[in-house]
C-alpha positions in Angstrom: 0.0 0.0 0.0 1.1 3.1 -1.1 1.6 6.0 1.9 -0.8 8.1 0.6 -3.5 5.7 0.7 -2.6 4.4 4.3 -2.9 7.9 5.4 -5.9 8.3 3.7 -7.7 5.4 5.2 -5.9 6.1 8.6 -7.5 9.8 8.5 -10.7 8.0 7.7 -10.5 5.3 10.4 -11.2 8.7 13.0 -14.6 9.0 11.7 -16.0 10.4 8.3 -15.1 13.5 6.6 -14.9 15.5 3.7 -12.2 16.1 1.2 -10.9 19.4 2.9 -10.7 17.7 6.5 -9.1 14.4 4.9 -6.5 16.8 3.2 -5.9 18.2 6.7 -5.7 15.0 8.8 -3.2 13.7 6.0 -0.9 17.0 6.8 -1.3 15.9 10.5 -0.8 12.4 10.5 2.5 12.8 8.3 4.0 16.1 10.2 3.1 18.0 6.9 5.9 15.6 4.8 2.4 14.7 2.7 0.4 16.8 1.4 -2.4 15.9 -0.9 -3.9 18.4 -3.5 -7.5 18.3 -3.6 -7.2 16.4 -7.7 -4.8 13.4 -6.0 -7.6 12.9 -3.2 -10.4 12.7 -5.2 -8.6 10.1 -7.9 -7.7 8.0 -4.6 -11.4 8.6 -3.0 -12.7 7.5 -6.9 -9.8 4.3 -6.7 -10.5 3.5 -3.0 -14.1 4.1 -3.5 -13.7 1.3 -6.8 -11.9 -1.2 -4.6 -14.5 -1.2 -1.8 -12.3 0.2 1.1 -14.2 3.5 1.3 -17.9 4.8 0.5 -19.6 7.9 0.2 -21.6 8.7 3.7 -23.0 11.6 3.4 -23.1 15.2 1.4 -24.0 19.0 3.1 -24.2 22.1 1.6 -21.8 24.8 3.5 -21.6 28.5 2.0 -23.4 27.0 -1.3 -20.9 24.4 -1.5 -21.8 20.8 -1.7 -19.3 18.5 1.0 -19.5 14.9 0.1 -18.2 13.0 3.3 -16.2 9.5 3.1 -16.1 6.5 5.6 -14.1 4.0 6.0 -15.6 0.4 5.1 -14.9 -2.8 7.0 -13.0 -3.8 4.0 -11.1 -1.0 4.6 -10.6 -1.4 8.1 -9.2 -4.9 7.5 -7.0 -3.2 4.6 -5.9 -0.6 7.2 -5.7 -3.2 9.9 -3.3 -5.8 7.5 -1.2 -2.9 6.5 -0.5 -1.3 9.7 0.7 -5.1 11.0 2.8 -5.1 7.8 4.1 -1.6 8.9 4.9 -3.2 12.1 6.8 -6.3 11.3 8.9 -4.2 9.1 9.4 -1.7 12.0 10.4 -4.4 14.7 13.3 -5.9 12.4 14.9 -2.6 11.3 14.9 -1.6 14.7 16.5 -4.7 15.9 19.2 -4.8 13.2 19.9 -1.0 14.1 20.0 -1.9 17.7 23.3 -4.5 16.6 24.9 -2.0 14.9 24.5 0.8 17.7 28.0 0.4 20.0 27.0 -1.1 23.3 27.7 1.0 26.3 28.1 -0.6 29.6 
């Protein structure tokens, strides 16, 4: 899974929102080193939307704008589930190869 897409369906896995508020939660989650633009979400919204992982939820109009909200299926809470383990595995044996290669100090 690409990063963009596990932060994407992390900022999801908080709740629904709209594009503008899953833009921002992205910026968050990565300490502003990703940043979507608003065409890049909406082509992974479409893709993840395809692959069953998120769905629409609901739409608003704010200051004559329409908001479509997004939630995170439970397709895409097992996606975001896997990936995060994945993330995890991968963390625990860099970490311990780094931790042999650190000098010990007594």
């Amino acid at each position: 899974m690409r990063e963009p897409t596990f932060l994407i369906l992390t900022a999801l896995a908080g709740g629904p929102r709209h594009g503008y508020g899953i833009i921002q939660e992205v910026t968050t989650l990565s300490a502003a080193r990703v940043t979507l633009l608003p065409g890049t979400l909406y082509t992974a919204l479409d893709r993840l939307t395809a692959q069953g992982l998120v769905e629409p939820d609901h739409e608003e109009v704010v200051d004559g704008r329409l908001r479509r909200y997004y939630r995170l299926t439970s397709v895409g809470l097992d996606a975001l589930s896997a990936e995060t383990a994945r993330l995890r595995q991968l963390t625990t044996a860099a970490e311990a190869r780094l931790r042999a290669l650190r000098p010990r100090t007594a």
